[in-house]
N, C-alpha and C positions, 0 to 999 in steps of 0.2 A: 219648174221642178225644184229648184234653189229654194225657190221661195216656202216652197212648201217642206222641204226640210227643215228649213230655218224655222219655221212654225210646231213642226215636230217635236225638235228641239226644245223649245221653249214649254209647249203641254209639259214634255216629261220633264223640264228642271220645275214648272210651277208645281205639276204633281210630286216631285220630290220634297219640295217643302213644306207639302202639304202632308207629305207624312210625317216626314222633322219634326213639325209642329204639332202632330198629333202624340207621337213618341214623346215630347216632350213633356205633352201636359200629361200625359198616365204616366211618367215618371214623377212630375211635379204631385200628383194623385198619390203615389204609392208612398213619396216620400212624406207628405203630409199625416199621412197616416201613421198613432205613436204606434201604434201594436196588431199583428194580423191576427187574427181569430186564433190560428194555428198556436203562433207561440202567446198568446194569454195562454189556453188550453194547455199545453204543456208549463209553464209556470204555475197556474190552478194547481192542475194535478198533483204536483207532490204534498199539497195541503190539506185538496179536496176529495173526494169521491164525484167526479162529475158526468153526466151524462151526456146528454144532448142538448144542443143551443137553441133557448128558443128565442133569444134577441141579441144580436151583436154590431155596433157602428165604434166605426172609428175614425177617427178625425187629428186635425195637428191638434187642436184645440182640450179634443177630450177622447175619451173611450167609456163604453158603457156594455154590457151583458150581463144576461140571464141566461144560467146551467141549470137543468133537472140533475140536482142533488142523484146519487145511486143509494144513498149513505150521508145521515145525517151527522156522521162523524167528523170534526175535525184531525187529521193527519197527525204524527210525532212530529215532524220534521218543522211544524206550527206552535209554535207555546202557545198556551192555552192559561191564563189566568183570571183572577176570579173581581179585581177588583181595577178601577182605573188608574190608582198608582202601582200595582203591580204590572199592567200593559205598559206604563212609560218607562217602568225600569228595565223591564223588559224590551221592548224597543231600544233604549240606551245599549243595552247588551247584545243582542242579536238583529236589530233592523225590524225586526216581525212578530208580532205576536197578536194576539185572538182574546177577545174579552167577554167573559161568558158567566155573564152575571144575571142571577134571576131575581136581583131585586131593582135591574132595569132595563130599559130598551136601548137600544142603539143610540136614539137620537140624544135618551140622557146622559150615558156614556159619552159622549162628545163633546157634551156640555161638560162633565166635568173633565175632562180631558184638558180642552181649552183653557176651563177655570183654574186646573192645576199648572197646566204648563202650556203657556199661551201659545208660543211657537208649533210645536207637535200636534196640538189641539185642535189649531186654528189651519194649518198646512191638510188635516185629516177631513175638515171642516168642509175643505175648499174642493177638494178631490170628490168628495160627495157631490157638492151645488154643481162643479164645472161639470161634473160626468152627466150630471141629469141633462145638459142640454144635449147628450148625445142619443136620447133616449126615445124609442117613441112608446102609446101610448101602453103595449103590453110591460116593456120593463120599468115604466113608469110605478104602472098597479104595482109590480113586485117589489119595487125599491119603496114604496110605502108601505107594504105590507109588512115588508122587512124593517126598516128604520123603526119603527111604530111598536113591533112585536115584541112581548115582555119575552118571548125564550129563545129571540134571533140570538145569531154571536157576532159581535161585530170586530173584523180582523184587519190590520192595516202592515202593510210592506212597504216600507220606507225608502229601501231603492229605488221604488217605480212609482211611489207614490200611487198607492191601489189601495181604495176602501173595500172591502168585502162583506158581503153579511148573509152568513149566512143562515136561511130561515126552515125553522126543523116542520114548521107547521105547513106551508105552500111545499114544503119538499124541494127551494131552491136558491141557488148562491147569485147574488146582485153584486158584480159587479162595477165602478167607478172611476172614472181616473180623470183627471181635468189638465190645464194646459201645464207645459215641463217648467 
């Protein structure tokens, strides 16, 4: 009879580590993770009109989603300028700002971005490439549709290091964020 307490015993401390260990790694999981769905959305929001998610992963590495736009409007609380030296002054000033120029597409805008001021440019650069690994194959479409698109707007927040773009033609905002 000992003995088989003693056995008992033993299950439930092996069972106990084994939920230790399980606890641990969704904590390891959760912490990995830069941003939960919820507060992107909330951070979005004061910029964007956003809808519903049709793509969201996150990882330590990267973040990546697609919002169905409500409202192809970008928000006040987002500057909104027309040319890519006015984004980096703007950035300098407030961390954030949205470049919404119809004599080009996102991806050019980054180029000159870069070209102007390598640092910003190139940090903008990175938050695009790194986020695409978080991507599968729907917010992929979109993020090319978007980068590509002569009338997206392409918008970056410098705290969190977040590309966004958002495109009036698909009706949706993409998303970016690569490693911290």
């Amino acid at each position: 009879m000992i003995a088989g307490g003693g056995h008992m015993r033993a299950q439930w401390r092996g069972a106990r580590v084994v939920t230790l260990v399980s606890l641990l790694g969704l904590a390891w999981t959760a912490a990995c993770a830069r941003e939960s769905e919820a507060a992107l959305r909330d951070r979005l929001d004061q910029w964007f009109a956003i809808g519903d998610t049709l793509a969201f992963e996150a990882r330590g590495d990267c973040v990546a989603a697609v919002f169905r736009l409500t409202s192809a409007d970008v928000k006040a609380p987002m500057p909104v300028v027309s040319d890519p030296m006015g984004m980096l002054v703007q950035l300098k000033r407030g961390g954030r700002a949205a470049l919404d120029s119809s004599r080009q597409s996102p991806d050019a805008g980054l180029v000159a971005l870069a070209n102007a001021e390598r640092a910003t440019g190139m940090a903008m650069r990175r938050a695009a490439l790194e986020g695409r690994t978080c991507m599968d194959a729907v917010a992929q479409s979109a993020f090319r549709a978007a980068i590509e698109g002569p009338r997206s707007v392409l918008a970056y927040d410098g705290e969190n290091g977040t590309v966004m773009m958002l495109d009036p033609v698909t009706g949706l905002l993409v998303v970016a964020m690569g490693a911290p």
